[in-house]
Structure formats: structure tokens, C-alpha cells
VMD Tcl script that draws the C-alpha trace (Angstrom):
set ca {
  {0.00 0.00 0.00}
  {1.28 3.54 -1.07}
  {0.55 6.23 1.63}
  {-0.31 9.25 -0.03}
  {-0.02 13.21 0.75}
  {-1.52 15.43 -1.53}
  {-0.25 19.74 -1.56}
  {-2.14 21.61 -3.33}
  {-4.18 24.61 -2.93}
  {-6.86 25.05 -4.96}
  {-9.74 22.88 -3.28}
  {-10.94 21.56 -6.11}
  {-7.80 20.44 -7.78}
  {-7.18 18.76 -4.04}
  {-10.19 16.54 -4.10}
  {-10.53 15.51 -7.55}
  {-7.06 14.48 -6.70}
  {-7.93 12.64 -3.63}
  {-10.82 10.78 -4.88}
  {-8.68 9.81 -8.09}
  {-6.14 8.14 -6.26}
  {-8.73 6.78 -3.16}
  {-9.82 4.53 -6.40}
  {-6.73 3.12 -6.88}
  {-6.68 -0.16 -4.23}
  {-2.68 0.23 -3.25}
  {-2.99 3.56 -2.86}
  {-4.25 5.57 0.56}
  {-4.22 9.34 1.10}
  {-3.61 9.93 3.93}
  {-4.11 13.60 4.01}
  {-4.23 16.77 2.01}
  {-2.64 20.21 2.43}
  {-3.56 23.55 1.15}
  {0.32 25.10 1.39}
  {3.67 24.10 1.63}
  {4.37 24.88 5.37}
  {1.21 23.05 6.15}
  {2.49 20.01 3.98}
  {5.60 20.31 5.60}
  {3.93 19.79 9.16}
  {2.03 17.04 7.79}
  {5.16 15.27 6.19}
  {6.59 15.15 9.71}
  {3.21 14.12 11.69}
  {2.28 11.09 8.94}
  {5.32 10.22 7.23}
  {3.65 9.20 3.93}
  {6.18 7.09 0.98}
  {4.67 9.81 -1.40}
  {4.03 13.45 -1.44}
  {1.94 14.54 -4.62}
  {2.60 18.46 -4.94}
  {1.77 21.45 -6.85}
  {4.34 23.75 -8.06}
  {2.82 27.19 -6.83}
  {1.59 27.52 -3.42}
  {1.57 29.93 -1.18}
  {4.27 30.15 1.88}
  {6.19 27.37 0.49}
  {6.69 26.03 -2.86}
  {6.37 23.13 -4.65}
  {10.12 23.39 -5.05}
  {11.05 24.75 -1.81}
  {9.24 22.07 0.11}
  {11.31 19.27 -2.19}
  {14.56 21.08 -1.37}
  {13.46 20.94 2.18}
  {12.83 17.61 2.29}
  {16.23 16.49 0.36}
  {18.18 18.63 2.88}
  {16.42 16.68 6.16}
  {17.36 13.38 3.88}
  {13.66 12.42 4.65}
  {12.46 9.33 2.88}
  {9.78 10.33 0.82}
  {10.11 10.76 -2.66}
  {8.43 13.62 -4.49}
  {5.60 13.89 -7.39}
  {5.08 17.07 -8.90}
  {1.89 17.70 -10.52}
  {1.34 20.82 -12.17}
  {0.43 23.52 -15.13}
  {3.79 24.52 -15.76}
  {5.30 22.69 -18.59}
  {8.82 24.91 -18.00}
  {12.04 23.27 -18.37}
  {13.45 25.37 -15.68}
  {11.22 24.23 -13.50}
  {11.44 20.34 -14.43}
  {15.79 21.07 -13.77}
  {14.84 22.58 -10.31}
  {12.46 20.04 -9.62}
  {15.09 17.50 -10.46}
  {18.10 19.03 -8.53}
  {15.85 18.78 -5.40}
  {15.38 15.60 -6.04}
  {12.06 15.53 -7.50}
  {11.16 11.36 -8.98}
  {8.35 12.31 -10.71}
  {7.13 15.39 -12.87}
  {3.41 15.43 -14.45}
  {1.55 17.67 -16.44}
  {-2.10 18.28 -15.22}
  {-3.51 17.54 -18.61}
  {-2.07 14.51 -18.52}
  {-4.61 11.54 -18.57}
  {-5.91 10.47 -15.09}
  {-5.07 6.81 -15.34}
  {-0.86 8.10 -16.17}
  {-0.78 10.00 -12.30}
  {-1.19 6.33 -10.41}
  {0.93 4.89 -13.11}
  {3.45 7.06 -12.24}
  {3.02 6.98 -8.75}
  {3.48 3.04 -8.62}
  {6.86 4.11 -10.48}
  {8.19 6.42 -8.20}
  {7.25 4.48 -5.07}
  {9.47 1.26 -6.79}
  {12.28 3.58 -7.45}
  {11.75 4.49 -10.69}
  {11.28 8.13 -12.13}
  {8.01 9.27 -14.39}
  {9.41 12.29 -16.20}
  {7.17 14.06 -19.08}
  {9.94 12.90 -21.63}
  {8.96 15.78 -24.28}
  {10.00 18.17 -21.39}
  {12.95 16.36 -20.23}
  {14.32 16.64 -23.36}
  {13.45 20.29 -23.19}
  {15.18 20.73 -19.81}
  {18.12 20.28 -21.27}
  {18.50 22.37 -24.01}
  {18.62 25.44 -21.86}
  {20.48 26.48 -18.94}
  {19.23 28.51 -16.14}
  {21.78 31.43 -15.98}
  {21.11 32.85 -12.55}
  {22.29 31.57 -9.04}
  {20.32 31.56 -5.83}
  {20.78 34.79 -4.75}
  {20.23 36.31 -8.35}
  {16.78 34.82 -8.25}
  {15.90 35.49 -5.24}
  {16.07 39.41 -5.69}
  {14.97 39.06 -8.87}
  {11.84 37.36 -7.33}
  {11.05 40.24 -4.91}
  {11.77 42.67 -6.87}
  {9.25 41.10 -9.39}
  {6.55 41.13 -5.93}
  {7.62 45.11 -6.36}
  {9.77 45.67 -3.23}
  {12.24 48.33 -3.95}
  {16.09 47.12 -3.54}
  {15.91 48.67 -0.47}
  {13.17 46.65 0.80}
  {15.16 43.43 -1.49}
  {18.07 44.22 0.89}
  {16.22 43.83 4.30}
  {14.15 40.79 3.29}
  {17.31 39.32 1.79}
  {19.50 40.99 5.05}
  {22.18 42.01 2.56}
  {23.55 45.92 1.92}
  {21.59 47.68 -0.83}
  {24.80 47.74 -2.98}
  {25.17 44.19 -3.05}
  {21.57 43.76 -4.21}
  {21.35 46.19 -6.62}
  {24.65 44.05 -8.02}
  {22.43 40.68 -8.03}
  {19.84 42.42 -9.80}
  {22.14 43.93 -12.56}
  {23.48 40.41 -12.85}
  {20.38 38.47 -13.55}
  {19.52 41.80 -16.39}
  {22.63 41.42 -17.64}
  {22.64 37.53 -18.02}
  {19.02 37.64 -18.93}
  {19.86 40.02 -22.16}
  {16.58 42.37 -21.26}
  {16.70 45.99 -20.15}
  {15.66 46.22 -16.62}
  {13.84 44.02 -13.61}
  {10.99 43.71 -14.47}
  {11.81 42.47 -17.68}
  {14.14 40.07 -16.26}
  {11.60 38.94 -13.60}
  {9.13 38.37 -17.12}
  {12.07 36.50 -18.81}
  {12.65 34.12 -15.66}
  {9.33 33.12 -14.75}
  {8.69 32.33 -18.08}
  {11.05 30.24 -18.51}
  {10.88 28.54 -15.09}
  {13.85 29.83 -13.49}
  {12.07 31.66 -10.86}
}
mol new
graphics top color blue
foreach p $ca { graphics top sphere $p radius 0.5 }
foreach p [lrange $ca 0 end-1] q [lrange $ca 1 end] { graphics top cylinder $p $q radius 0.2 }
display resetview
């Protein structure tokens, strides 16, 4: 039996999900979550084999919470389900350890395929996307998208600087970085760029 938890917060998205996979007779969801701190809680409290996640969510990411659970070395192994057919998301996704990427259009029968995948050891990667991934490198570092994320929220470097807890000087550097690497002629252009292509 594969014990499910579901992150993902849009309510309807998060039951059609759950009554899905509640069809499936190895597979149990345990639980859903609405965000990715909430997920995170409920990671620690349940300890499911599988956590099916969204990309966007508020607090913590789809990402974020993947990276958070490869740097505790927990043992559950991550399913992304999402909109966002971005290569520079399926590379980020995959650096944090991500098993198994899927597209929400995808048909309903493929997400418990995959999931029986995952939980064996396998991955279930979109291929047309994989191949995708890597045709493009993301250019910017951490930091780089970091301030390039805020500043895309519209916080002033200033602002950037105290959120980030760096000087304003060495902000206003990251952010002339990522323009610079990105080939565009300011932020907000930049921020465009990068969430386009799913390096944000």
C-alpha cells in the first residue's frame, strides 16, 4: 500500500485528486494540504512514501518544500503535478530531487501509473520536457533569483536588501546580474524572462 499526501491549494484540484487516487486499491491518502508549510507539518506528523505536490503555493513552494525535504534526507520521494510545462522548473524540480514530474492535462489513469513508479524507485518524467530541460540552462544563481523574485513582488532594492539581510549595494549588483545575463533591459523584464522560462 502507497501512503499518499496530496499539496495543493486550490480545493478543487485537491479533491478531484484525492478521490482519483482513493480509487486506486494500493494507494491511501492519507491527508491533504492547502500550502507548503502546512504540507511540511504534515510530512513530519504522517510520514507518507509519497508526497503529490503542486508547483505554486503559497508560503512554500512546490520546489522549496522538495529542497526541504532532500536537505532533512527524509524518505519520501516527491511527485510534482502541475500547469507549468517549463524546463526550468522540471531542472529545479530534479536538482531537489524531485522522482516524478506530471503535467495536469495529462490523462488520469498516467498520475497512479506514475506513482506506482516512483514508489518502486523508478522516475516518471514528461519525456517531451525532459528533453526540453536540457536544451537550456538557467543562468542565474540563488541569490540572483531570489532578488529578482522580490523585486518582481515590487519591493524596492531597499526593501530586497532587508528581506534578503544584505547591503543595498550588493543587491542592486544581483539584480544587474540576472539583467545582464538575462539580455533584457531592466527588472521587471528580467523577472518576465525568468518566470517564463521557469527559473524563478
Amino acid at each position: 500500500m502507497m501512503r499518499v499526501l496530496l499539496a495543493e491549494d486550490q480545493a478543487l484540484v485537491r479533491g478531484a485528486l484525492a478521490a482519483l487516487l482513493n480509487m486506486e486499491s494500493d494507494i491511501e491518502v492519507l491527508d491533504s494540504a492547502a500550502d507548503g508549510e502546512a504540507a511540511w507539518r504534515e510530512i513530519q506528523r504522517l510520514k507518507p512514501d509519497l508526497l503529490v505536490t503542486d508547483i505554486e503555493m503559497p508560503g512554500l513552494t512546490g520546489l522549496e518544500l522538495a529542497q526541504r525535504i532532500q536537505r532533512h534526507e527524509l524518505p519520501v520521494k516527491v511527485v510534482i503535478v502541475t500547469t507549468f510545462a517549463r524546463p526550468g522548473f522540471l531542472r529545479r524540480a530534479l536538482d531537489a530531487g524531485v522522482l516524478g514530474y506530471l503535467l495536469k492535462d495529462a490523462p488520469a489513469e498516467k498520475l497512479a501509473e506514475s506513482l506506482r513508479m516512483v514508489h518502486r524507485g523508478g522516475r516518471a518524467i514528461d519525456p517531451e520536457l525532459a528533453v526540453e530541460a536540457w536544451s537550456e540552462a538557467d543562468p542565474l544563481n540563488d541569490r540572483e533569483r531570489q532578488a529578482l523574485r522580490l523585486a518582481g513582488e515590487g519591493l524596492s532594492a531597499g526593501d530586497i536588501a532587508v528581506r534578503m539581510n544584505l547591503s543595498h549595494g550588493t543587491v542592486r549588483n544581483y539584480l544587474s546580474e540576472a539583467i545582464g545575463k538575462l539580455g533584457v533591459g531592466n527588472r521587471i523584464e528580467a523577472y518576465r524572462l525568468a518566470r517564463q522560462k521557469g527559473w524563478l
